[in-house]
N, C-alpha and C positions, 0 to 999 in steps of 0.2 A: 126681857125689856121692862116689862113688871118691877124688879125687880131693882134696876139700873135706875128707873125712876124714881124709886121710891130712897136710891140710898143718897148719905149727904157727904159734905167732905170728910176723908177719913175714915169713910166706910168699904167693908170688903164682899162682894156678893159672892156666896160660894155656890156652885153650881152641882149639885148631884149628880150620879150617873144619869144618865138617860140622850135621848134623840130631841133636839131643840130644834124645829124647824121655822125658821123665825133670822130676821134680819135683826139689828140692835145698833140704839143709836146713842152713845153718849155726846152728854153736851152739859158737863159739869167734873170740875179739876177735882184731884183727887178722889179719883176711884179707883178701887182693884177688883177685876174679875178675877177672880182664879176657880176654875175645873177641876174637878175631883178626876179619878183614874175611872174612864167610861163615859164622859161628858161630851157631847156631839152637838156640834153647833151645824145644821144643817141648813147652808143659805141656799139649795136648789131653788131658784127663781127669782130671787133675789140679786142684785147688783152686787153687796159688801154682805159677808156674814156680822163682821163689826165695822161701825163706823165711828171715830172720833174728831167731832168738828164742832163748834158754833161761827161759821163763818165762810166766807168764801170768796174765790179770786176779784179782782178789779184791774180795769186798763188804764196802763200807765196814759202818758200825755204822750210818749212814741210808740204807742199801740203796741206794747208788750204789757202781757197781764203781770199782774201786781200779786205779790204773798198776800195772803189775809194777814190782821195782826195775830200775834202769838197771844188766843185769849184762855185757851185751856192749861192745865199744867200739873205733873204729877200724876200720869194716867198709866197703870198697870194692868195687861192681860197675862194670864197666867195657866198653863196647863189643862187647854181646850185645844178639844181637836174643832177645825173647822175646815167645813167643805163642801165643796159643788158650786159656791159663789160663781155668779156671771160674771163680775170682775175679780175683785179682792175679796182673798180672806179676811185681812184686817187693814184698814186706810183709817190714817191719821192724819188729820190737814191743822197747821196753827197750835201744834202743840209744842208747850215749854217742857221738856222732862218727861220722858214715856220710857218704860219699860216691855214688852215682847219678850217670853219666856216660856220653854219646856213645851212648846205647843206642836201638834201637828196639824200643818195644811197641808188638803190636799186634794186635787183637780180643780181648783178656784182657778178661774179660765184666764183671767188676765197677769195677775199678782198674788205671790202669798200674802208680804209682807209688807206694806208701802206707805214710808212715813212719804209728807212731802210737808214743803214749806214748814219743816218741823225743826227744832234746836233740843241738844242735851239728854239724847234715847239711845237706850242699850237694848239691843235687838240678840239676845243670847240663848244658845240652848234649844233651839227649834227644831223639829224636822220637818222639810219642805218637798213638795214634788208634785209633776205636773202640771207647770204652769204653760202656756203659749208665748208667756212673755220671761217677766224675770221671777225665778224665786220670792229674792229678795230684792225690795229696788228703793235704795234711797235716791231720792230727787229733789231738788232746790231744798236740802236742808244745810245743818249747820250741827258740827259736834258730836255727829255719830259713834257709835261704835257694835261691830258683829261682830261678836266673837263664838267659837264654840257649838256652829249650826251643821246640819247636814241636808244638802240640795240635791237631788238628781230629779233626770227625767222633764227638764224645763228645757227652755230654748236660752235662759243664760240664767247662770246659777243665783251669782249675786252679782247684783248692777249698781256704781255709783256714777250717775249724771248731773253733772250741775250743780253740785255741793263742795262743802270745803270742809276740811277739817275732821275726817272720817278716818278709821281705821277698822280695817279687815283682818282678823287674826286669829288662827286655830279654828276653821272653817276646813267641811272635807265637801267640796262640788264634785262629784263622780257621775258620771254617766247626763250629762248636758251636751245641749249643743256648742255654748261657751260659757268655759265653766265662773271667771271672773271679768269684768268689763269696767272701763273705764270712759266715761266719751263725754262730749261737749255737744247737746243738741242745740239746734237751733231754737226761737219763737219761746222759750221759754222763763221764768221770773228772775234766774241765777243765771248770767251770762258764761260762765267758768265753772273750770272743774280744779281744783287744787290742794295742796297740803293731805295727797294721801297717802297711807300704812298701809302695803300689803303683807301681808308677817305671817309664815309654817303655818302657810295652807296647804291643804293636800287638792289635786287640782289634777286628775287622772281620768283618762275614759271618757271626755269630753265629747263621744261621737255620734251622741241623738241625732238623730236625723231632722235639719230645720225643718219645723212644719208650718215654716210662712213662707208665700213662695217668694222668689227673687226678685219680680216683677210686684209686689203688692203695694209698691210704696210703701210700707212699713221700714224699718229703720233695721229694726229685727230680721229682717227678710236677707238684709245682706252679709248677715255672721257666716262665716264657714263653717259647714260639720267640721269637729273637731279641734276644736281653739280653746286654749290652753289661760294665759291672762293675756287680755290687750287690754290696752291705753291708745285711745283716739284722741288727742288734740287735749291731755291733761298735763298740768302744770305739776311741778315739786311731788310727783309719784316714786314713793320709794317703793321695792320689790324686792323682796329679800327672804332668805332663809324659804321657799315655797319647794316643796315638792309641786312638780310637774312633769308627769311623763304616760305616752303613750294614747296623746293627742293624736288625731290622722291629718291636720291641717297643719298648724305649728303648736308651740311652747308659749314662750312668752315674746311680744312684738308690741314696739312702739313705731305708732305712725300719727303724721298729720290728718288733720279733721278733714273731710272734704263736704261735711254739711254746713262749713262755713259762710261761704258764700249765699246761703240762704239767709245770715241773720248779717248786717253790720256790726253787731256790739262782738264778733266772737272775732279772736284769735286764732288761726288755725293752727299753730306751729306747737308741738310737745317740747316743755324747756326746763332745765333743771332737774330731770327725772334720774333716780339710780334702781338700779339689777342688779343686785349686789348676793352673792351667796346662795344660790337657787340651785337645785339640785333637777336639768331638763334635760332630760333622754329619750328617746323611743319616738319624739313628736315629729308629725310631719312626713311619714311615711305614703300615705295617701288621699292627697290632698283634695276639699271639697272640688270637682270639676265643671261646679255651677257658678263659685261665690270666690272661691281661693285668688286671691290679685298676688300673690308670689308663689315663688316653688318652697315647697314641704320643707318646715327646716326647726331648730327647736330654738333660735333666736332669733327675731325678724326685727329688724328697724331698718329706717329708708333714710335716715340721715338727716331729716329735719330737724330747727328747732336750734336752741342753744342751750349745752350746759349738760348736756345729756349724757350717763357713762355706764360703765360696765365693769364689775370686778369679782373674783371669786365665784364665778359660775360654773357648777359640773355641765357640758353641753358635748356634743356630738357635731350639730351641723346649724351651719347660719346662715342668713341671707341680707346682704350678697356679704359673700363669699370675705373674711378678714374684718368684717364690719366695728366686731368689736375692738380690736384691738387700737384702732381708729382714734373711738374716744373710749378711753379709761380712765376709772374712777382715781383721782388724786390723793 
């Protein structure tokens, strides 16, 4: 923290080996941490191992909270291990341009990696695991991009809610409870979820066991072991070129929101979305018996929505039964 303080714009803290037990707070654009090989950022007790913010939410005039402004910008973590965080390994709030890199998280209780109300950050190269929540979880941002991370052992690998303009790509989520996620919450800044790239992720062994229960009210709580990608009530989702196979729940499945009805401003209906080229086999074999709402299958869609299709998928079994063929990609 020392250290973070003391640098200016355009300055790089480099971090030594050693055990850092210590929370860290940036609140100034332009900085780069980066971690030498042995560098331990230990936030046991702490909330966030890193935090990047000067600012914080406000309520709109319809009682939904409000982004802060985007007043940081240009902020780089680099090749730190961080872990044991109460929440987050790294939270990012209001930042213009952020980079996440080469780092491992890991047992950070809520989140590894969690831009929010954030614009124009590449979240690359990481390895994540042991979260209760998401891995990786972009939320009410704008212009993301993951590419190149490896997740297991969380309750969903990588999550985008509420943002637009994100791309998911060359990612391997193995061994989650789900391993990719798409959804529209409710009560939150970005009323929508849209314009997403899923692209040759590897998306295999999705069958942690959820360790929220079903009844918690969490959101989280009602993933099924073993899900593969969904898309909850997202707009313009492409799906394409992923390996997916040997989910216990399903493959890949688009459905309508049903946390809709909790907010006025949402949409619940999935529209415009394509599956295109996906290689889903082995999913769906044995299906969560707590949380599963279909039968075991390696493409699930329920039919809602406009605009929606399907083309060039290796698959085995669908629900229901003919579904794709239905709507196909033009």
């Amino acid at each position: 923290e020392a250290a973070v303080d003391a640098a200016g714009p355009g300055d790089t803290v480099l971090v030594p080996p050693g055990i850092y037990r210590e929370s860290v707070l940036v609140t100034s654009s332009e900085i780069t941490i980066r971690g030498s090989h042995g560098a331990v950022l230990d936030a046991e007790g702490f909330n966030n191992g890193i935090t990047v913010r000067n600012g914080g939410f406000s309520q709109g005039q319809d009682g939904f909270p409000v982004c802060p402004e985007l007043t940081l910008h240009d902020v780089a973590i680099e090749g730190l291990t961080i872990r044991n965080a109460e929440r987050n390994g790294v939270l990012l709030l209001g930042v213009d341009g952020f980079r996440v890199s080469d780092g491992r998280y890991l047992d950070n209780e809520e989140y590894g990696i969690f831009p929010i109300c954030s614009r124009n950050g590449l979240i690359d190269s990481n390895d994540v695991e042991g979260t209760e929540d998401a891995g990786i979880y972009v939320g009410d941002d704008d212009e993301i991009t993951v590419v190149g991370n490896h997740v297991t052992r969380c309750t969903i690998g990588i999550e985008v809610e509420n943002s637009t303009d994100v791309v998911v790509r060359d990612n391997k989520t193995i061994g989650n409870t789900t391993g990719i996620l798409v959804v529209v919450l409710p009560g939150l800044p970005i009323p929508l979820t849209e314009n997403v790239l899923i692209e040759r992720n590897v998306v295999v062994r999705n069958n942690f066991p959820n360790p929220v229960p079903p009844d918690s009210g969490e959101a989280e709580g009602l993933l099924p072991t073993g899900t593969g990608i969904l898309n909850i009530g997202g707009d313009r989702v492409v799906i394409r070129d992923n390996v997916v196979n040997h989910n216990d729940s399903l493959g890949i499945a688009i459905l309508a929101n049903p946390f809709a009805a909790l907010d006025p401003r949402l949409e619940p209906f999935p529209d415009d979305n394509e599956v295109r080229g996906n290689l889903i086999l082995q999913n769906g074999n044995s299906p969560d018996p707590e949380r599963a709402q279909t039968p075991g299958a390696d493409v699930v869609y329920d039919g809602t929505g406009t605009g929606n299709c399907f083309a060039g998928n290796v698959f085995q079994t669908e629900f229901p039964e003919g579904i794709t063929e239905l709507f196909p990609c033009s």
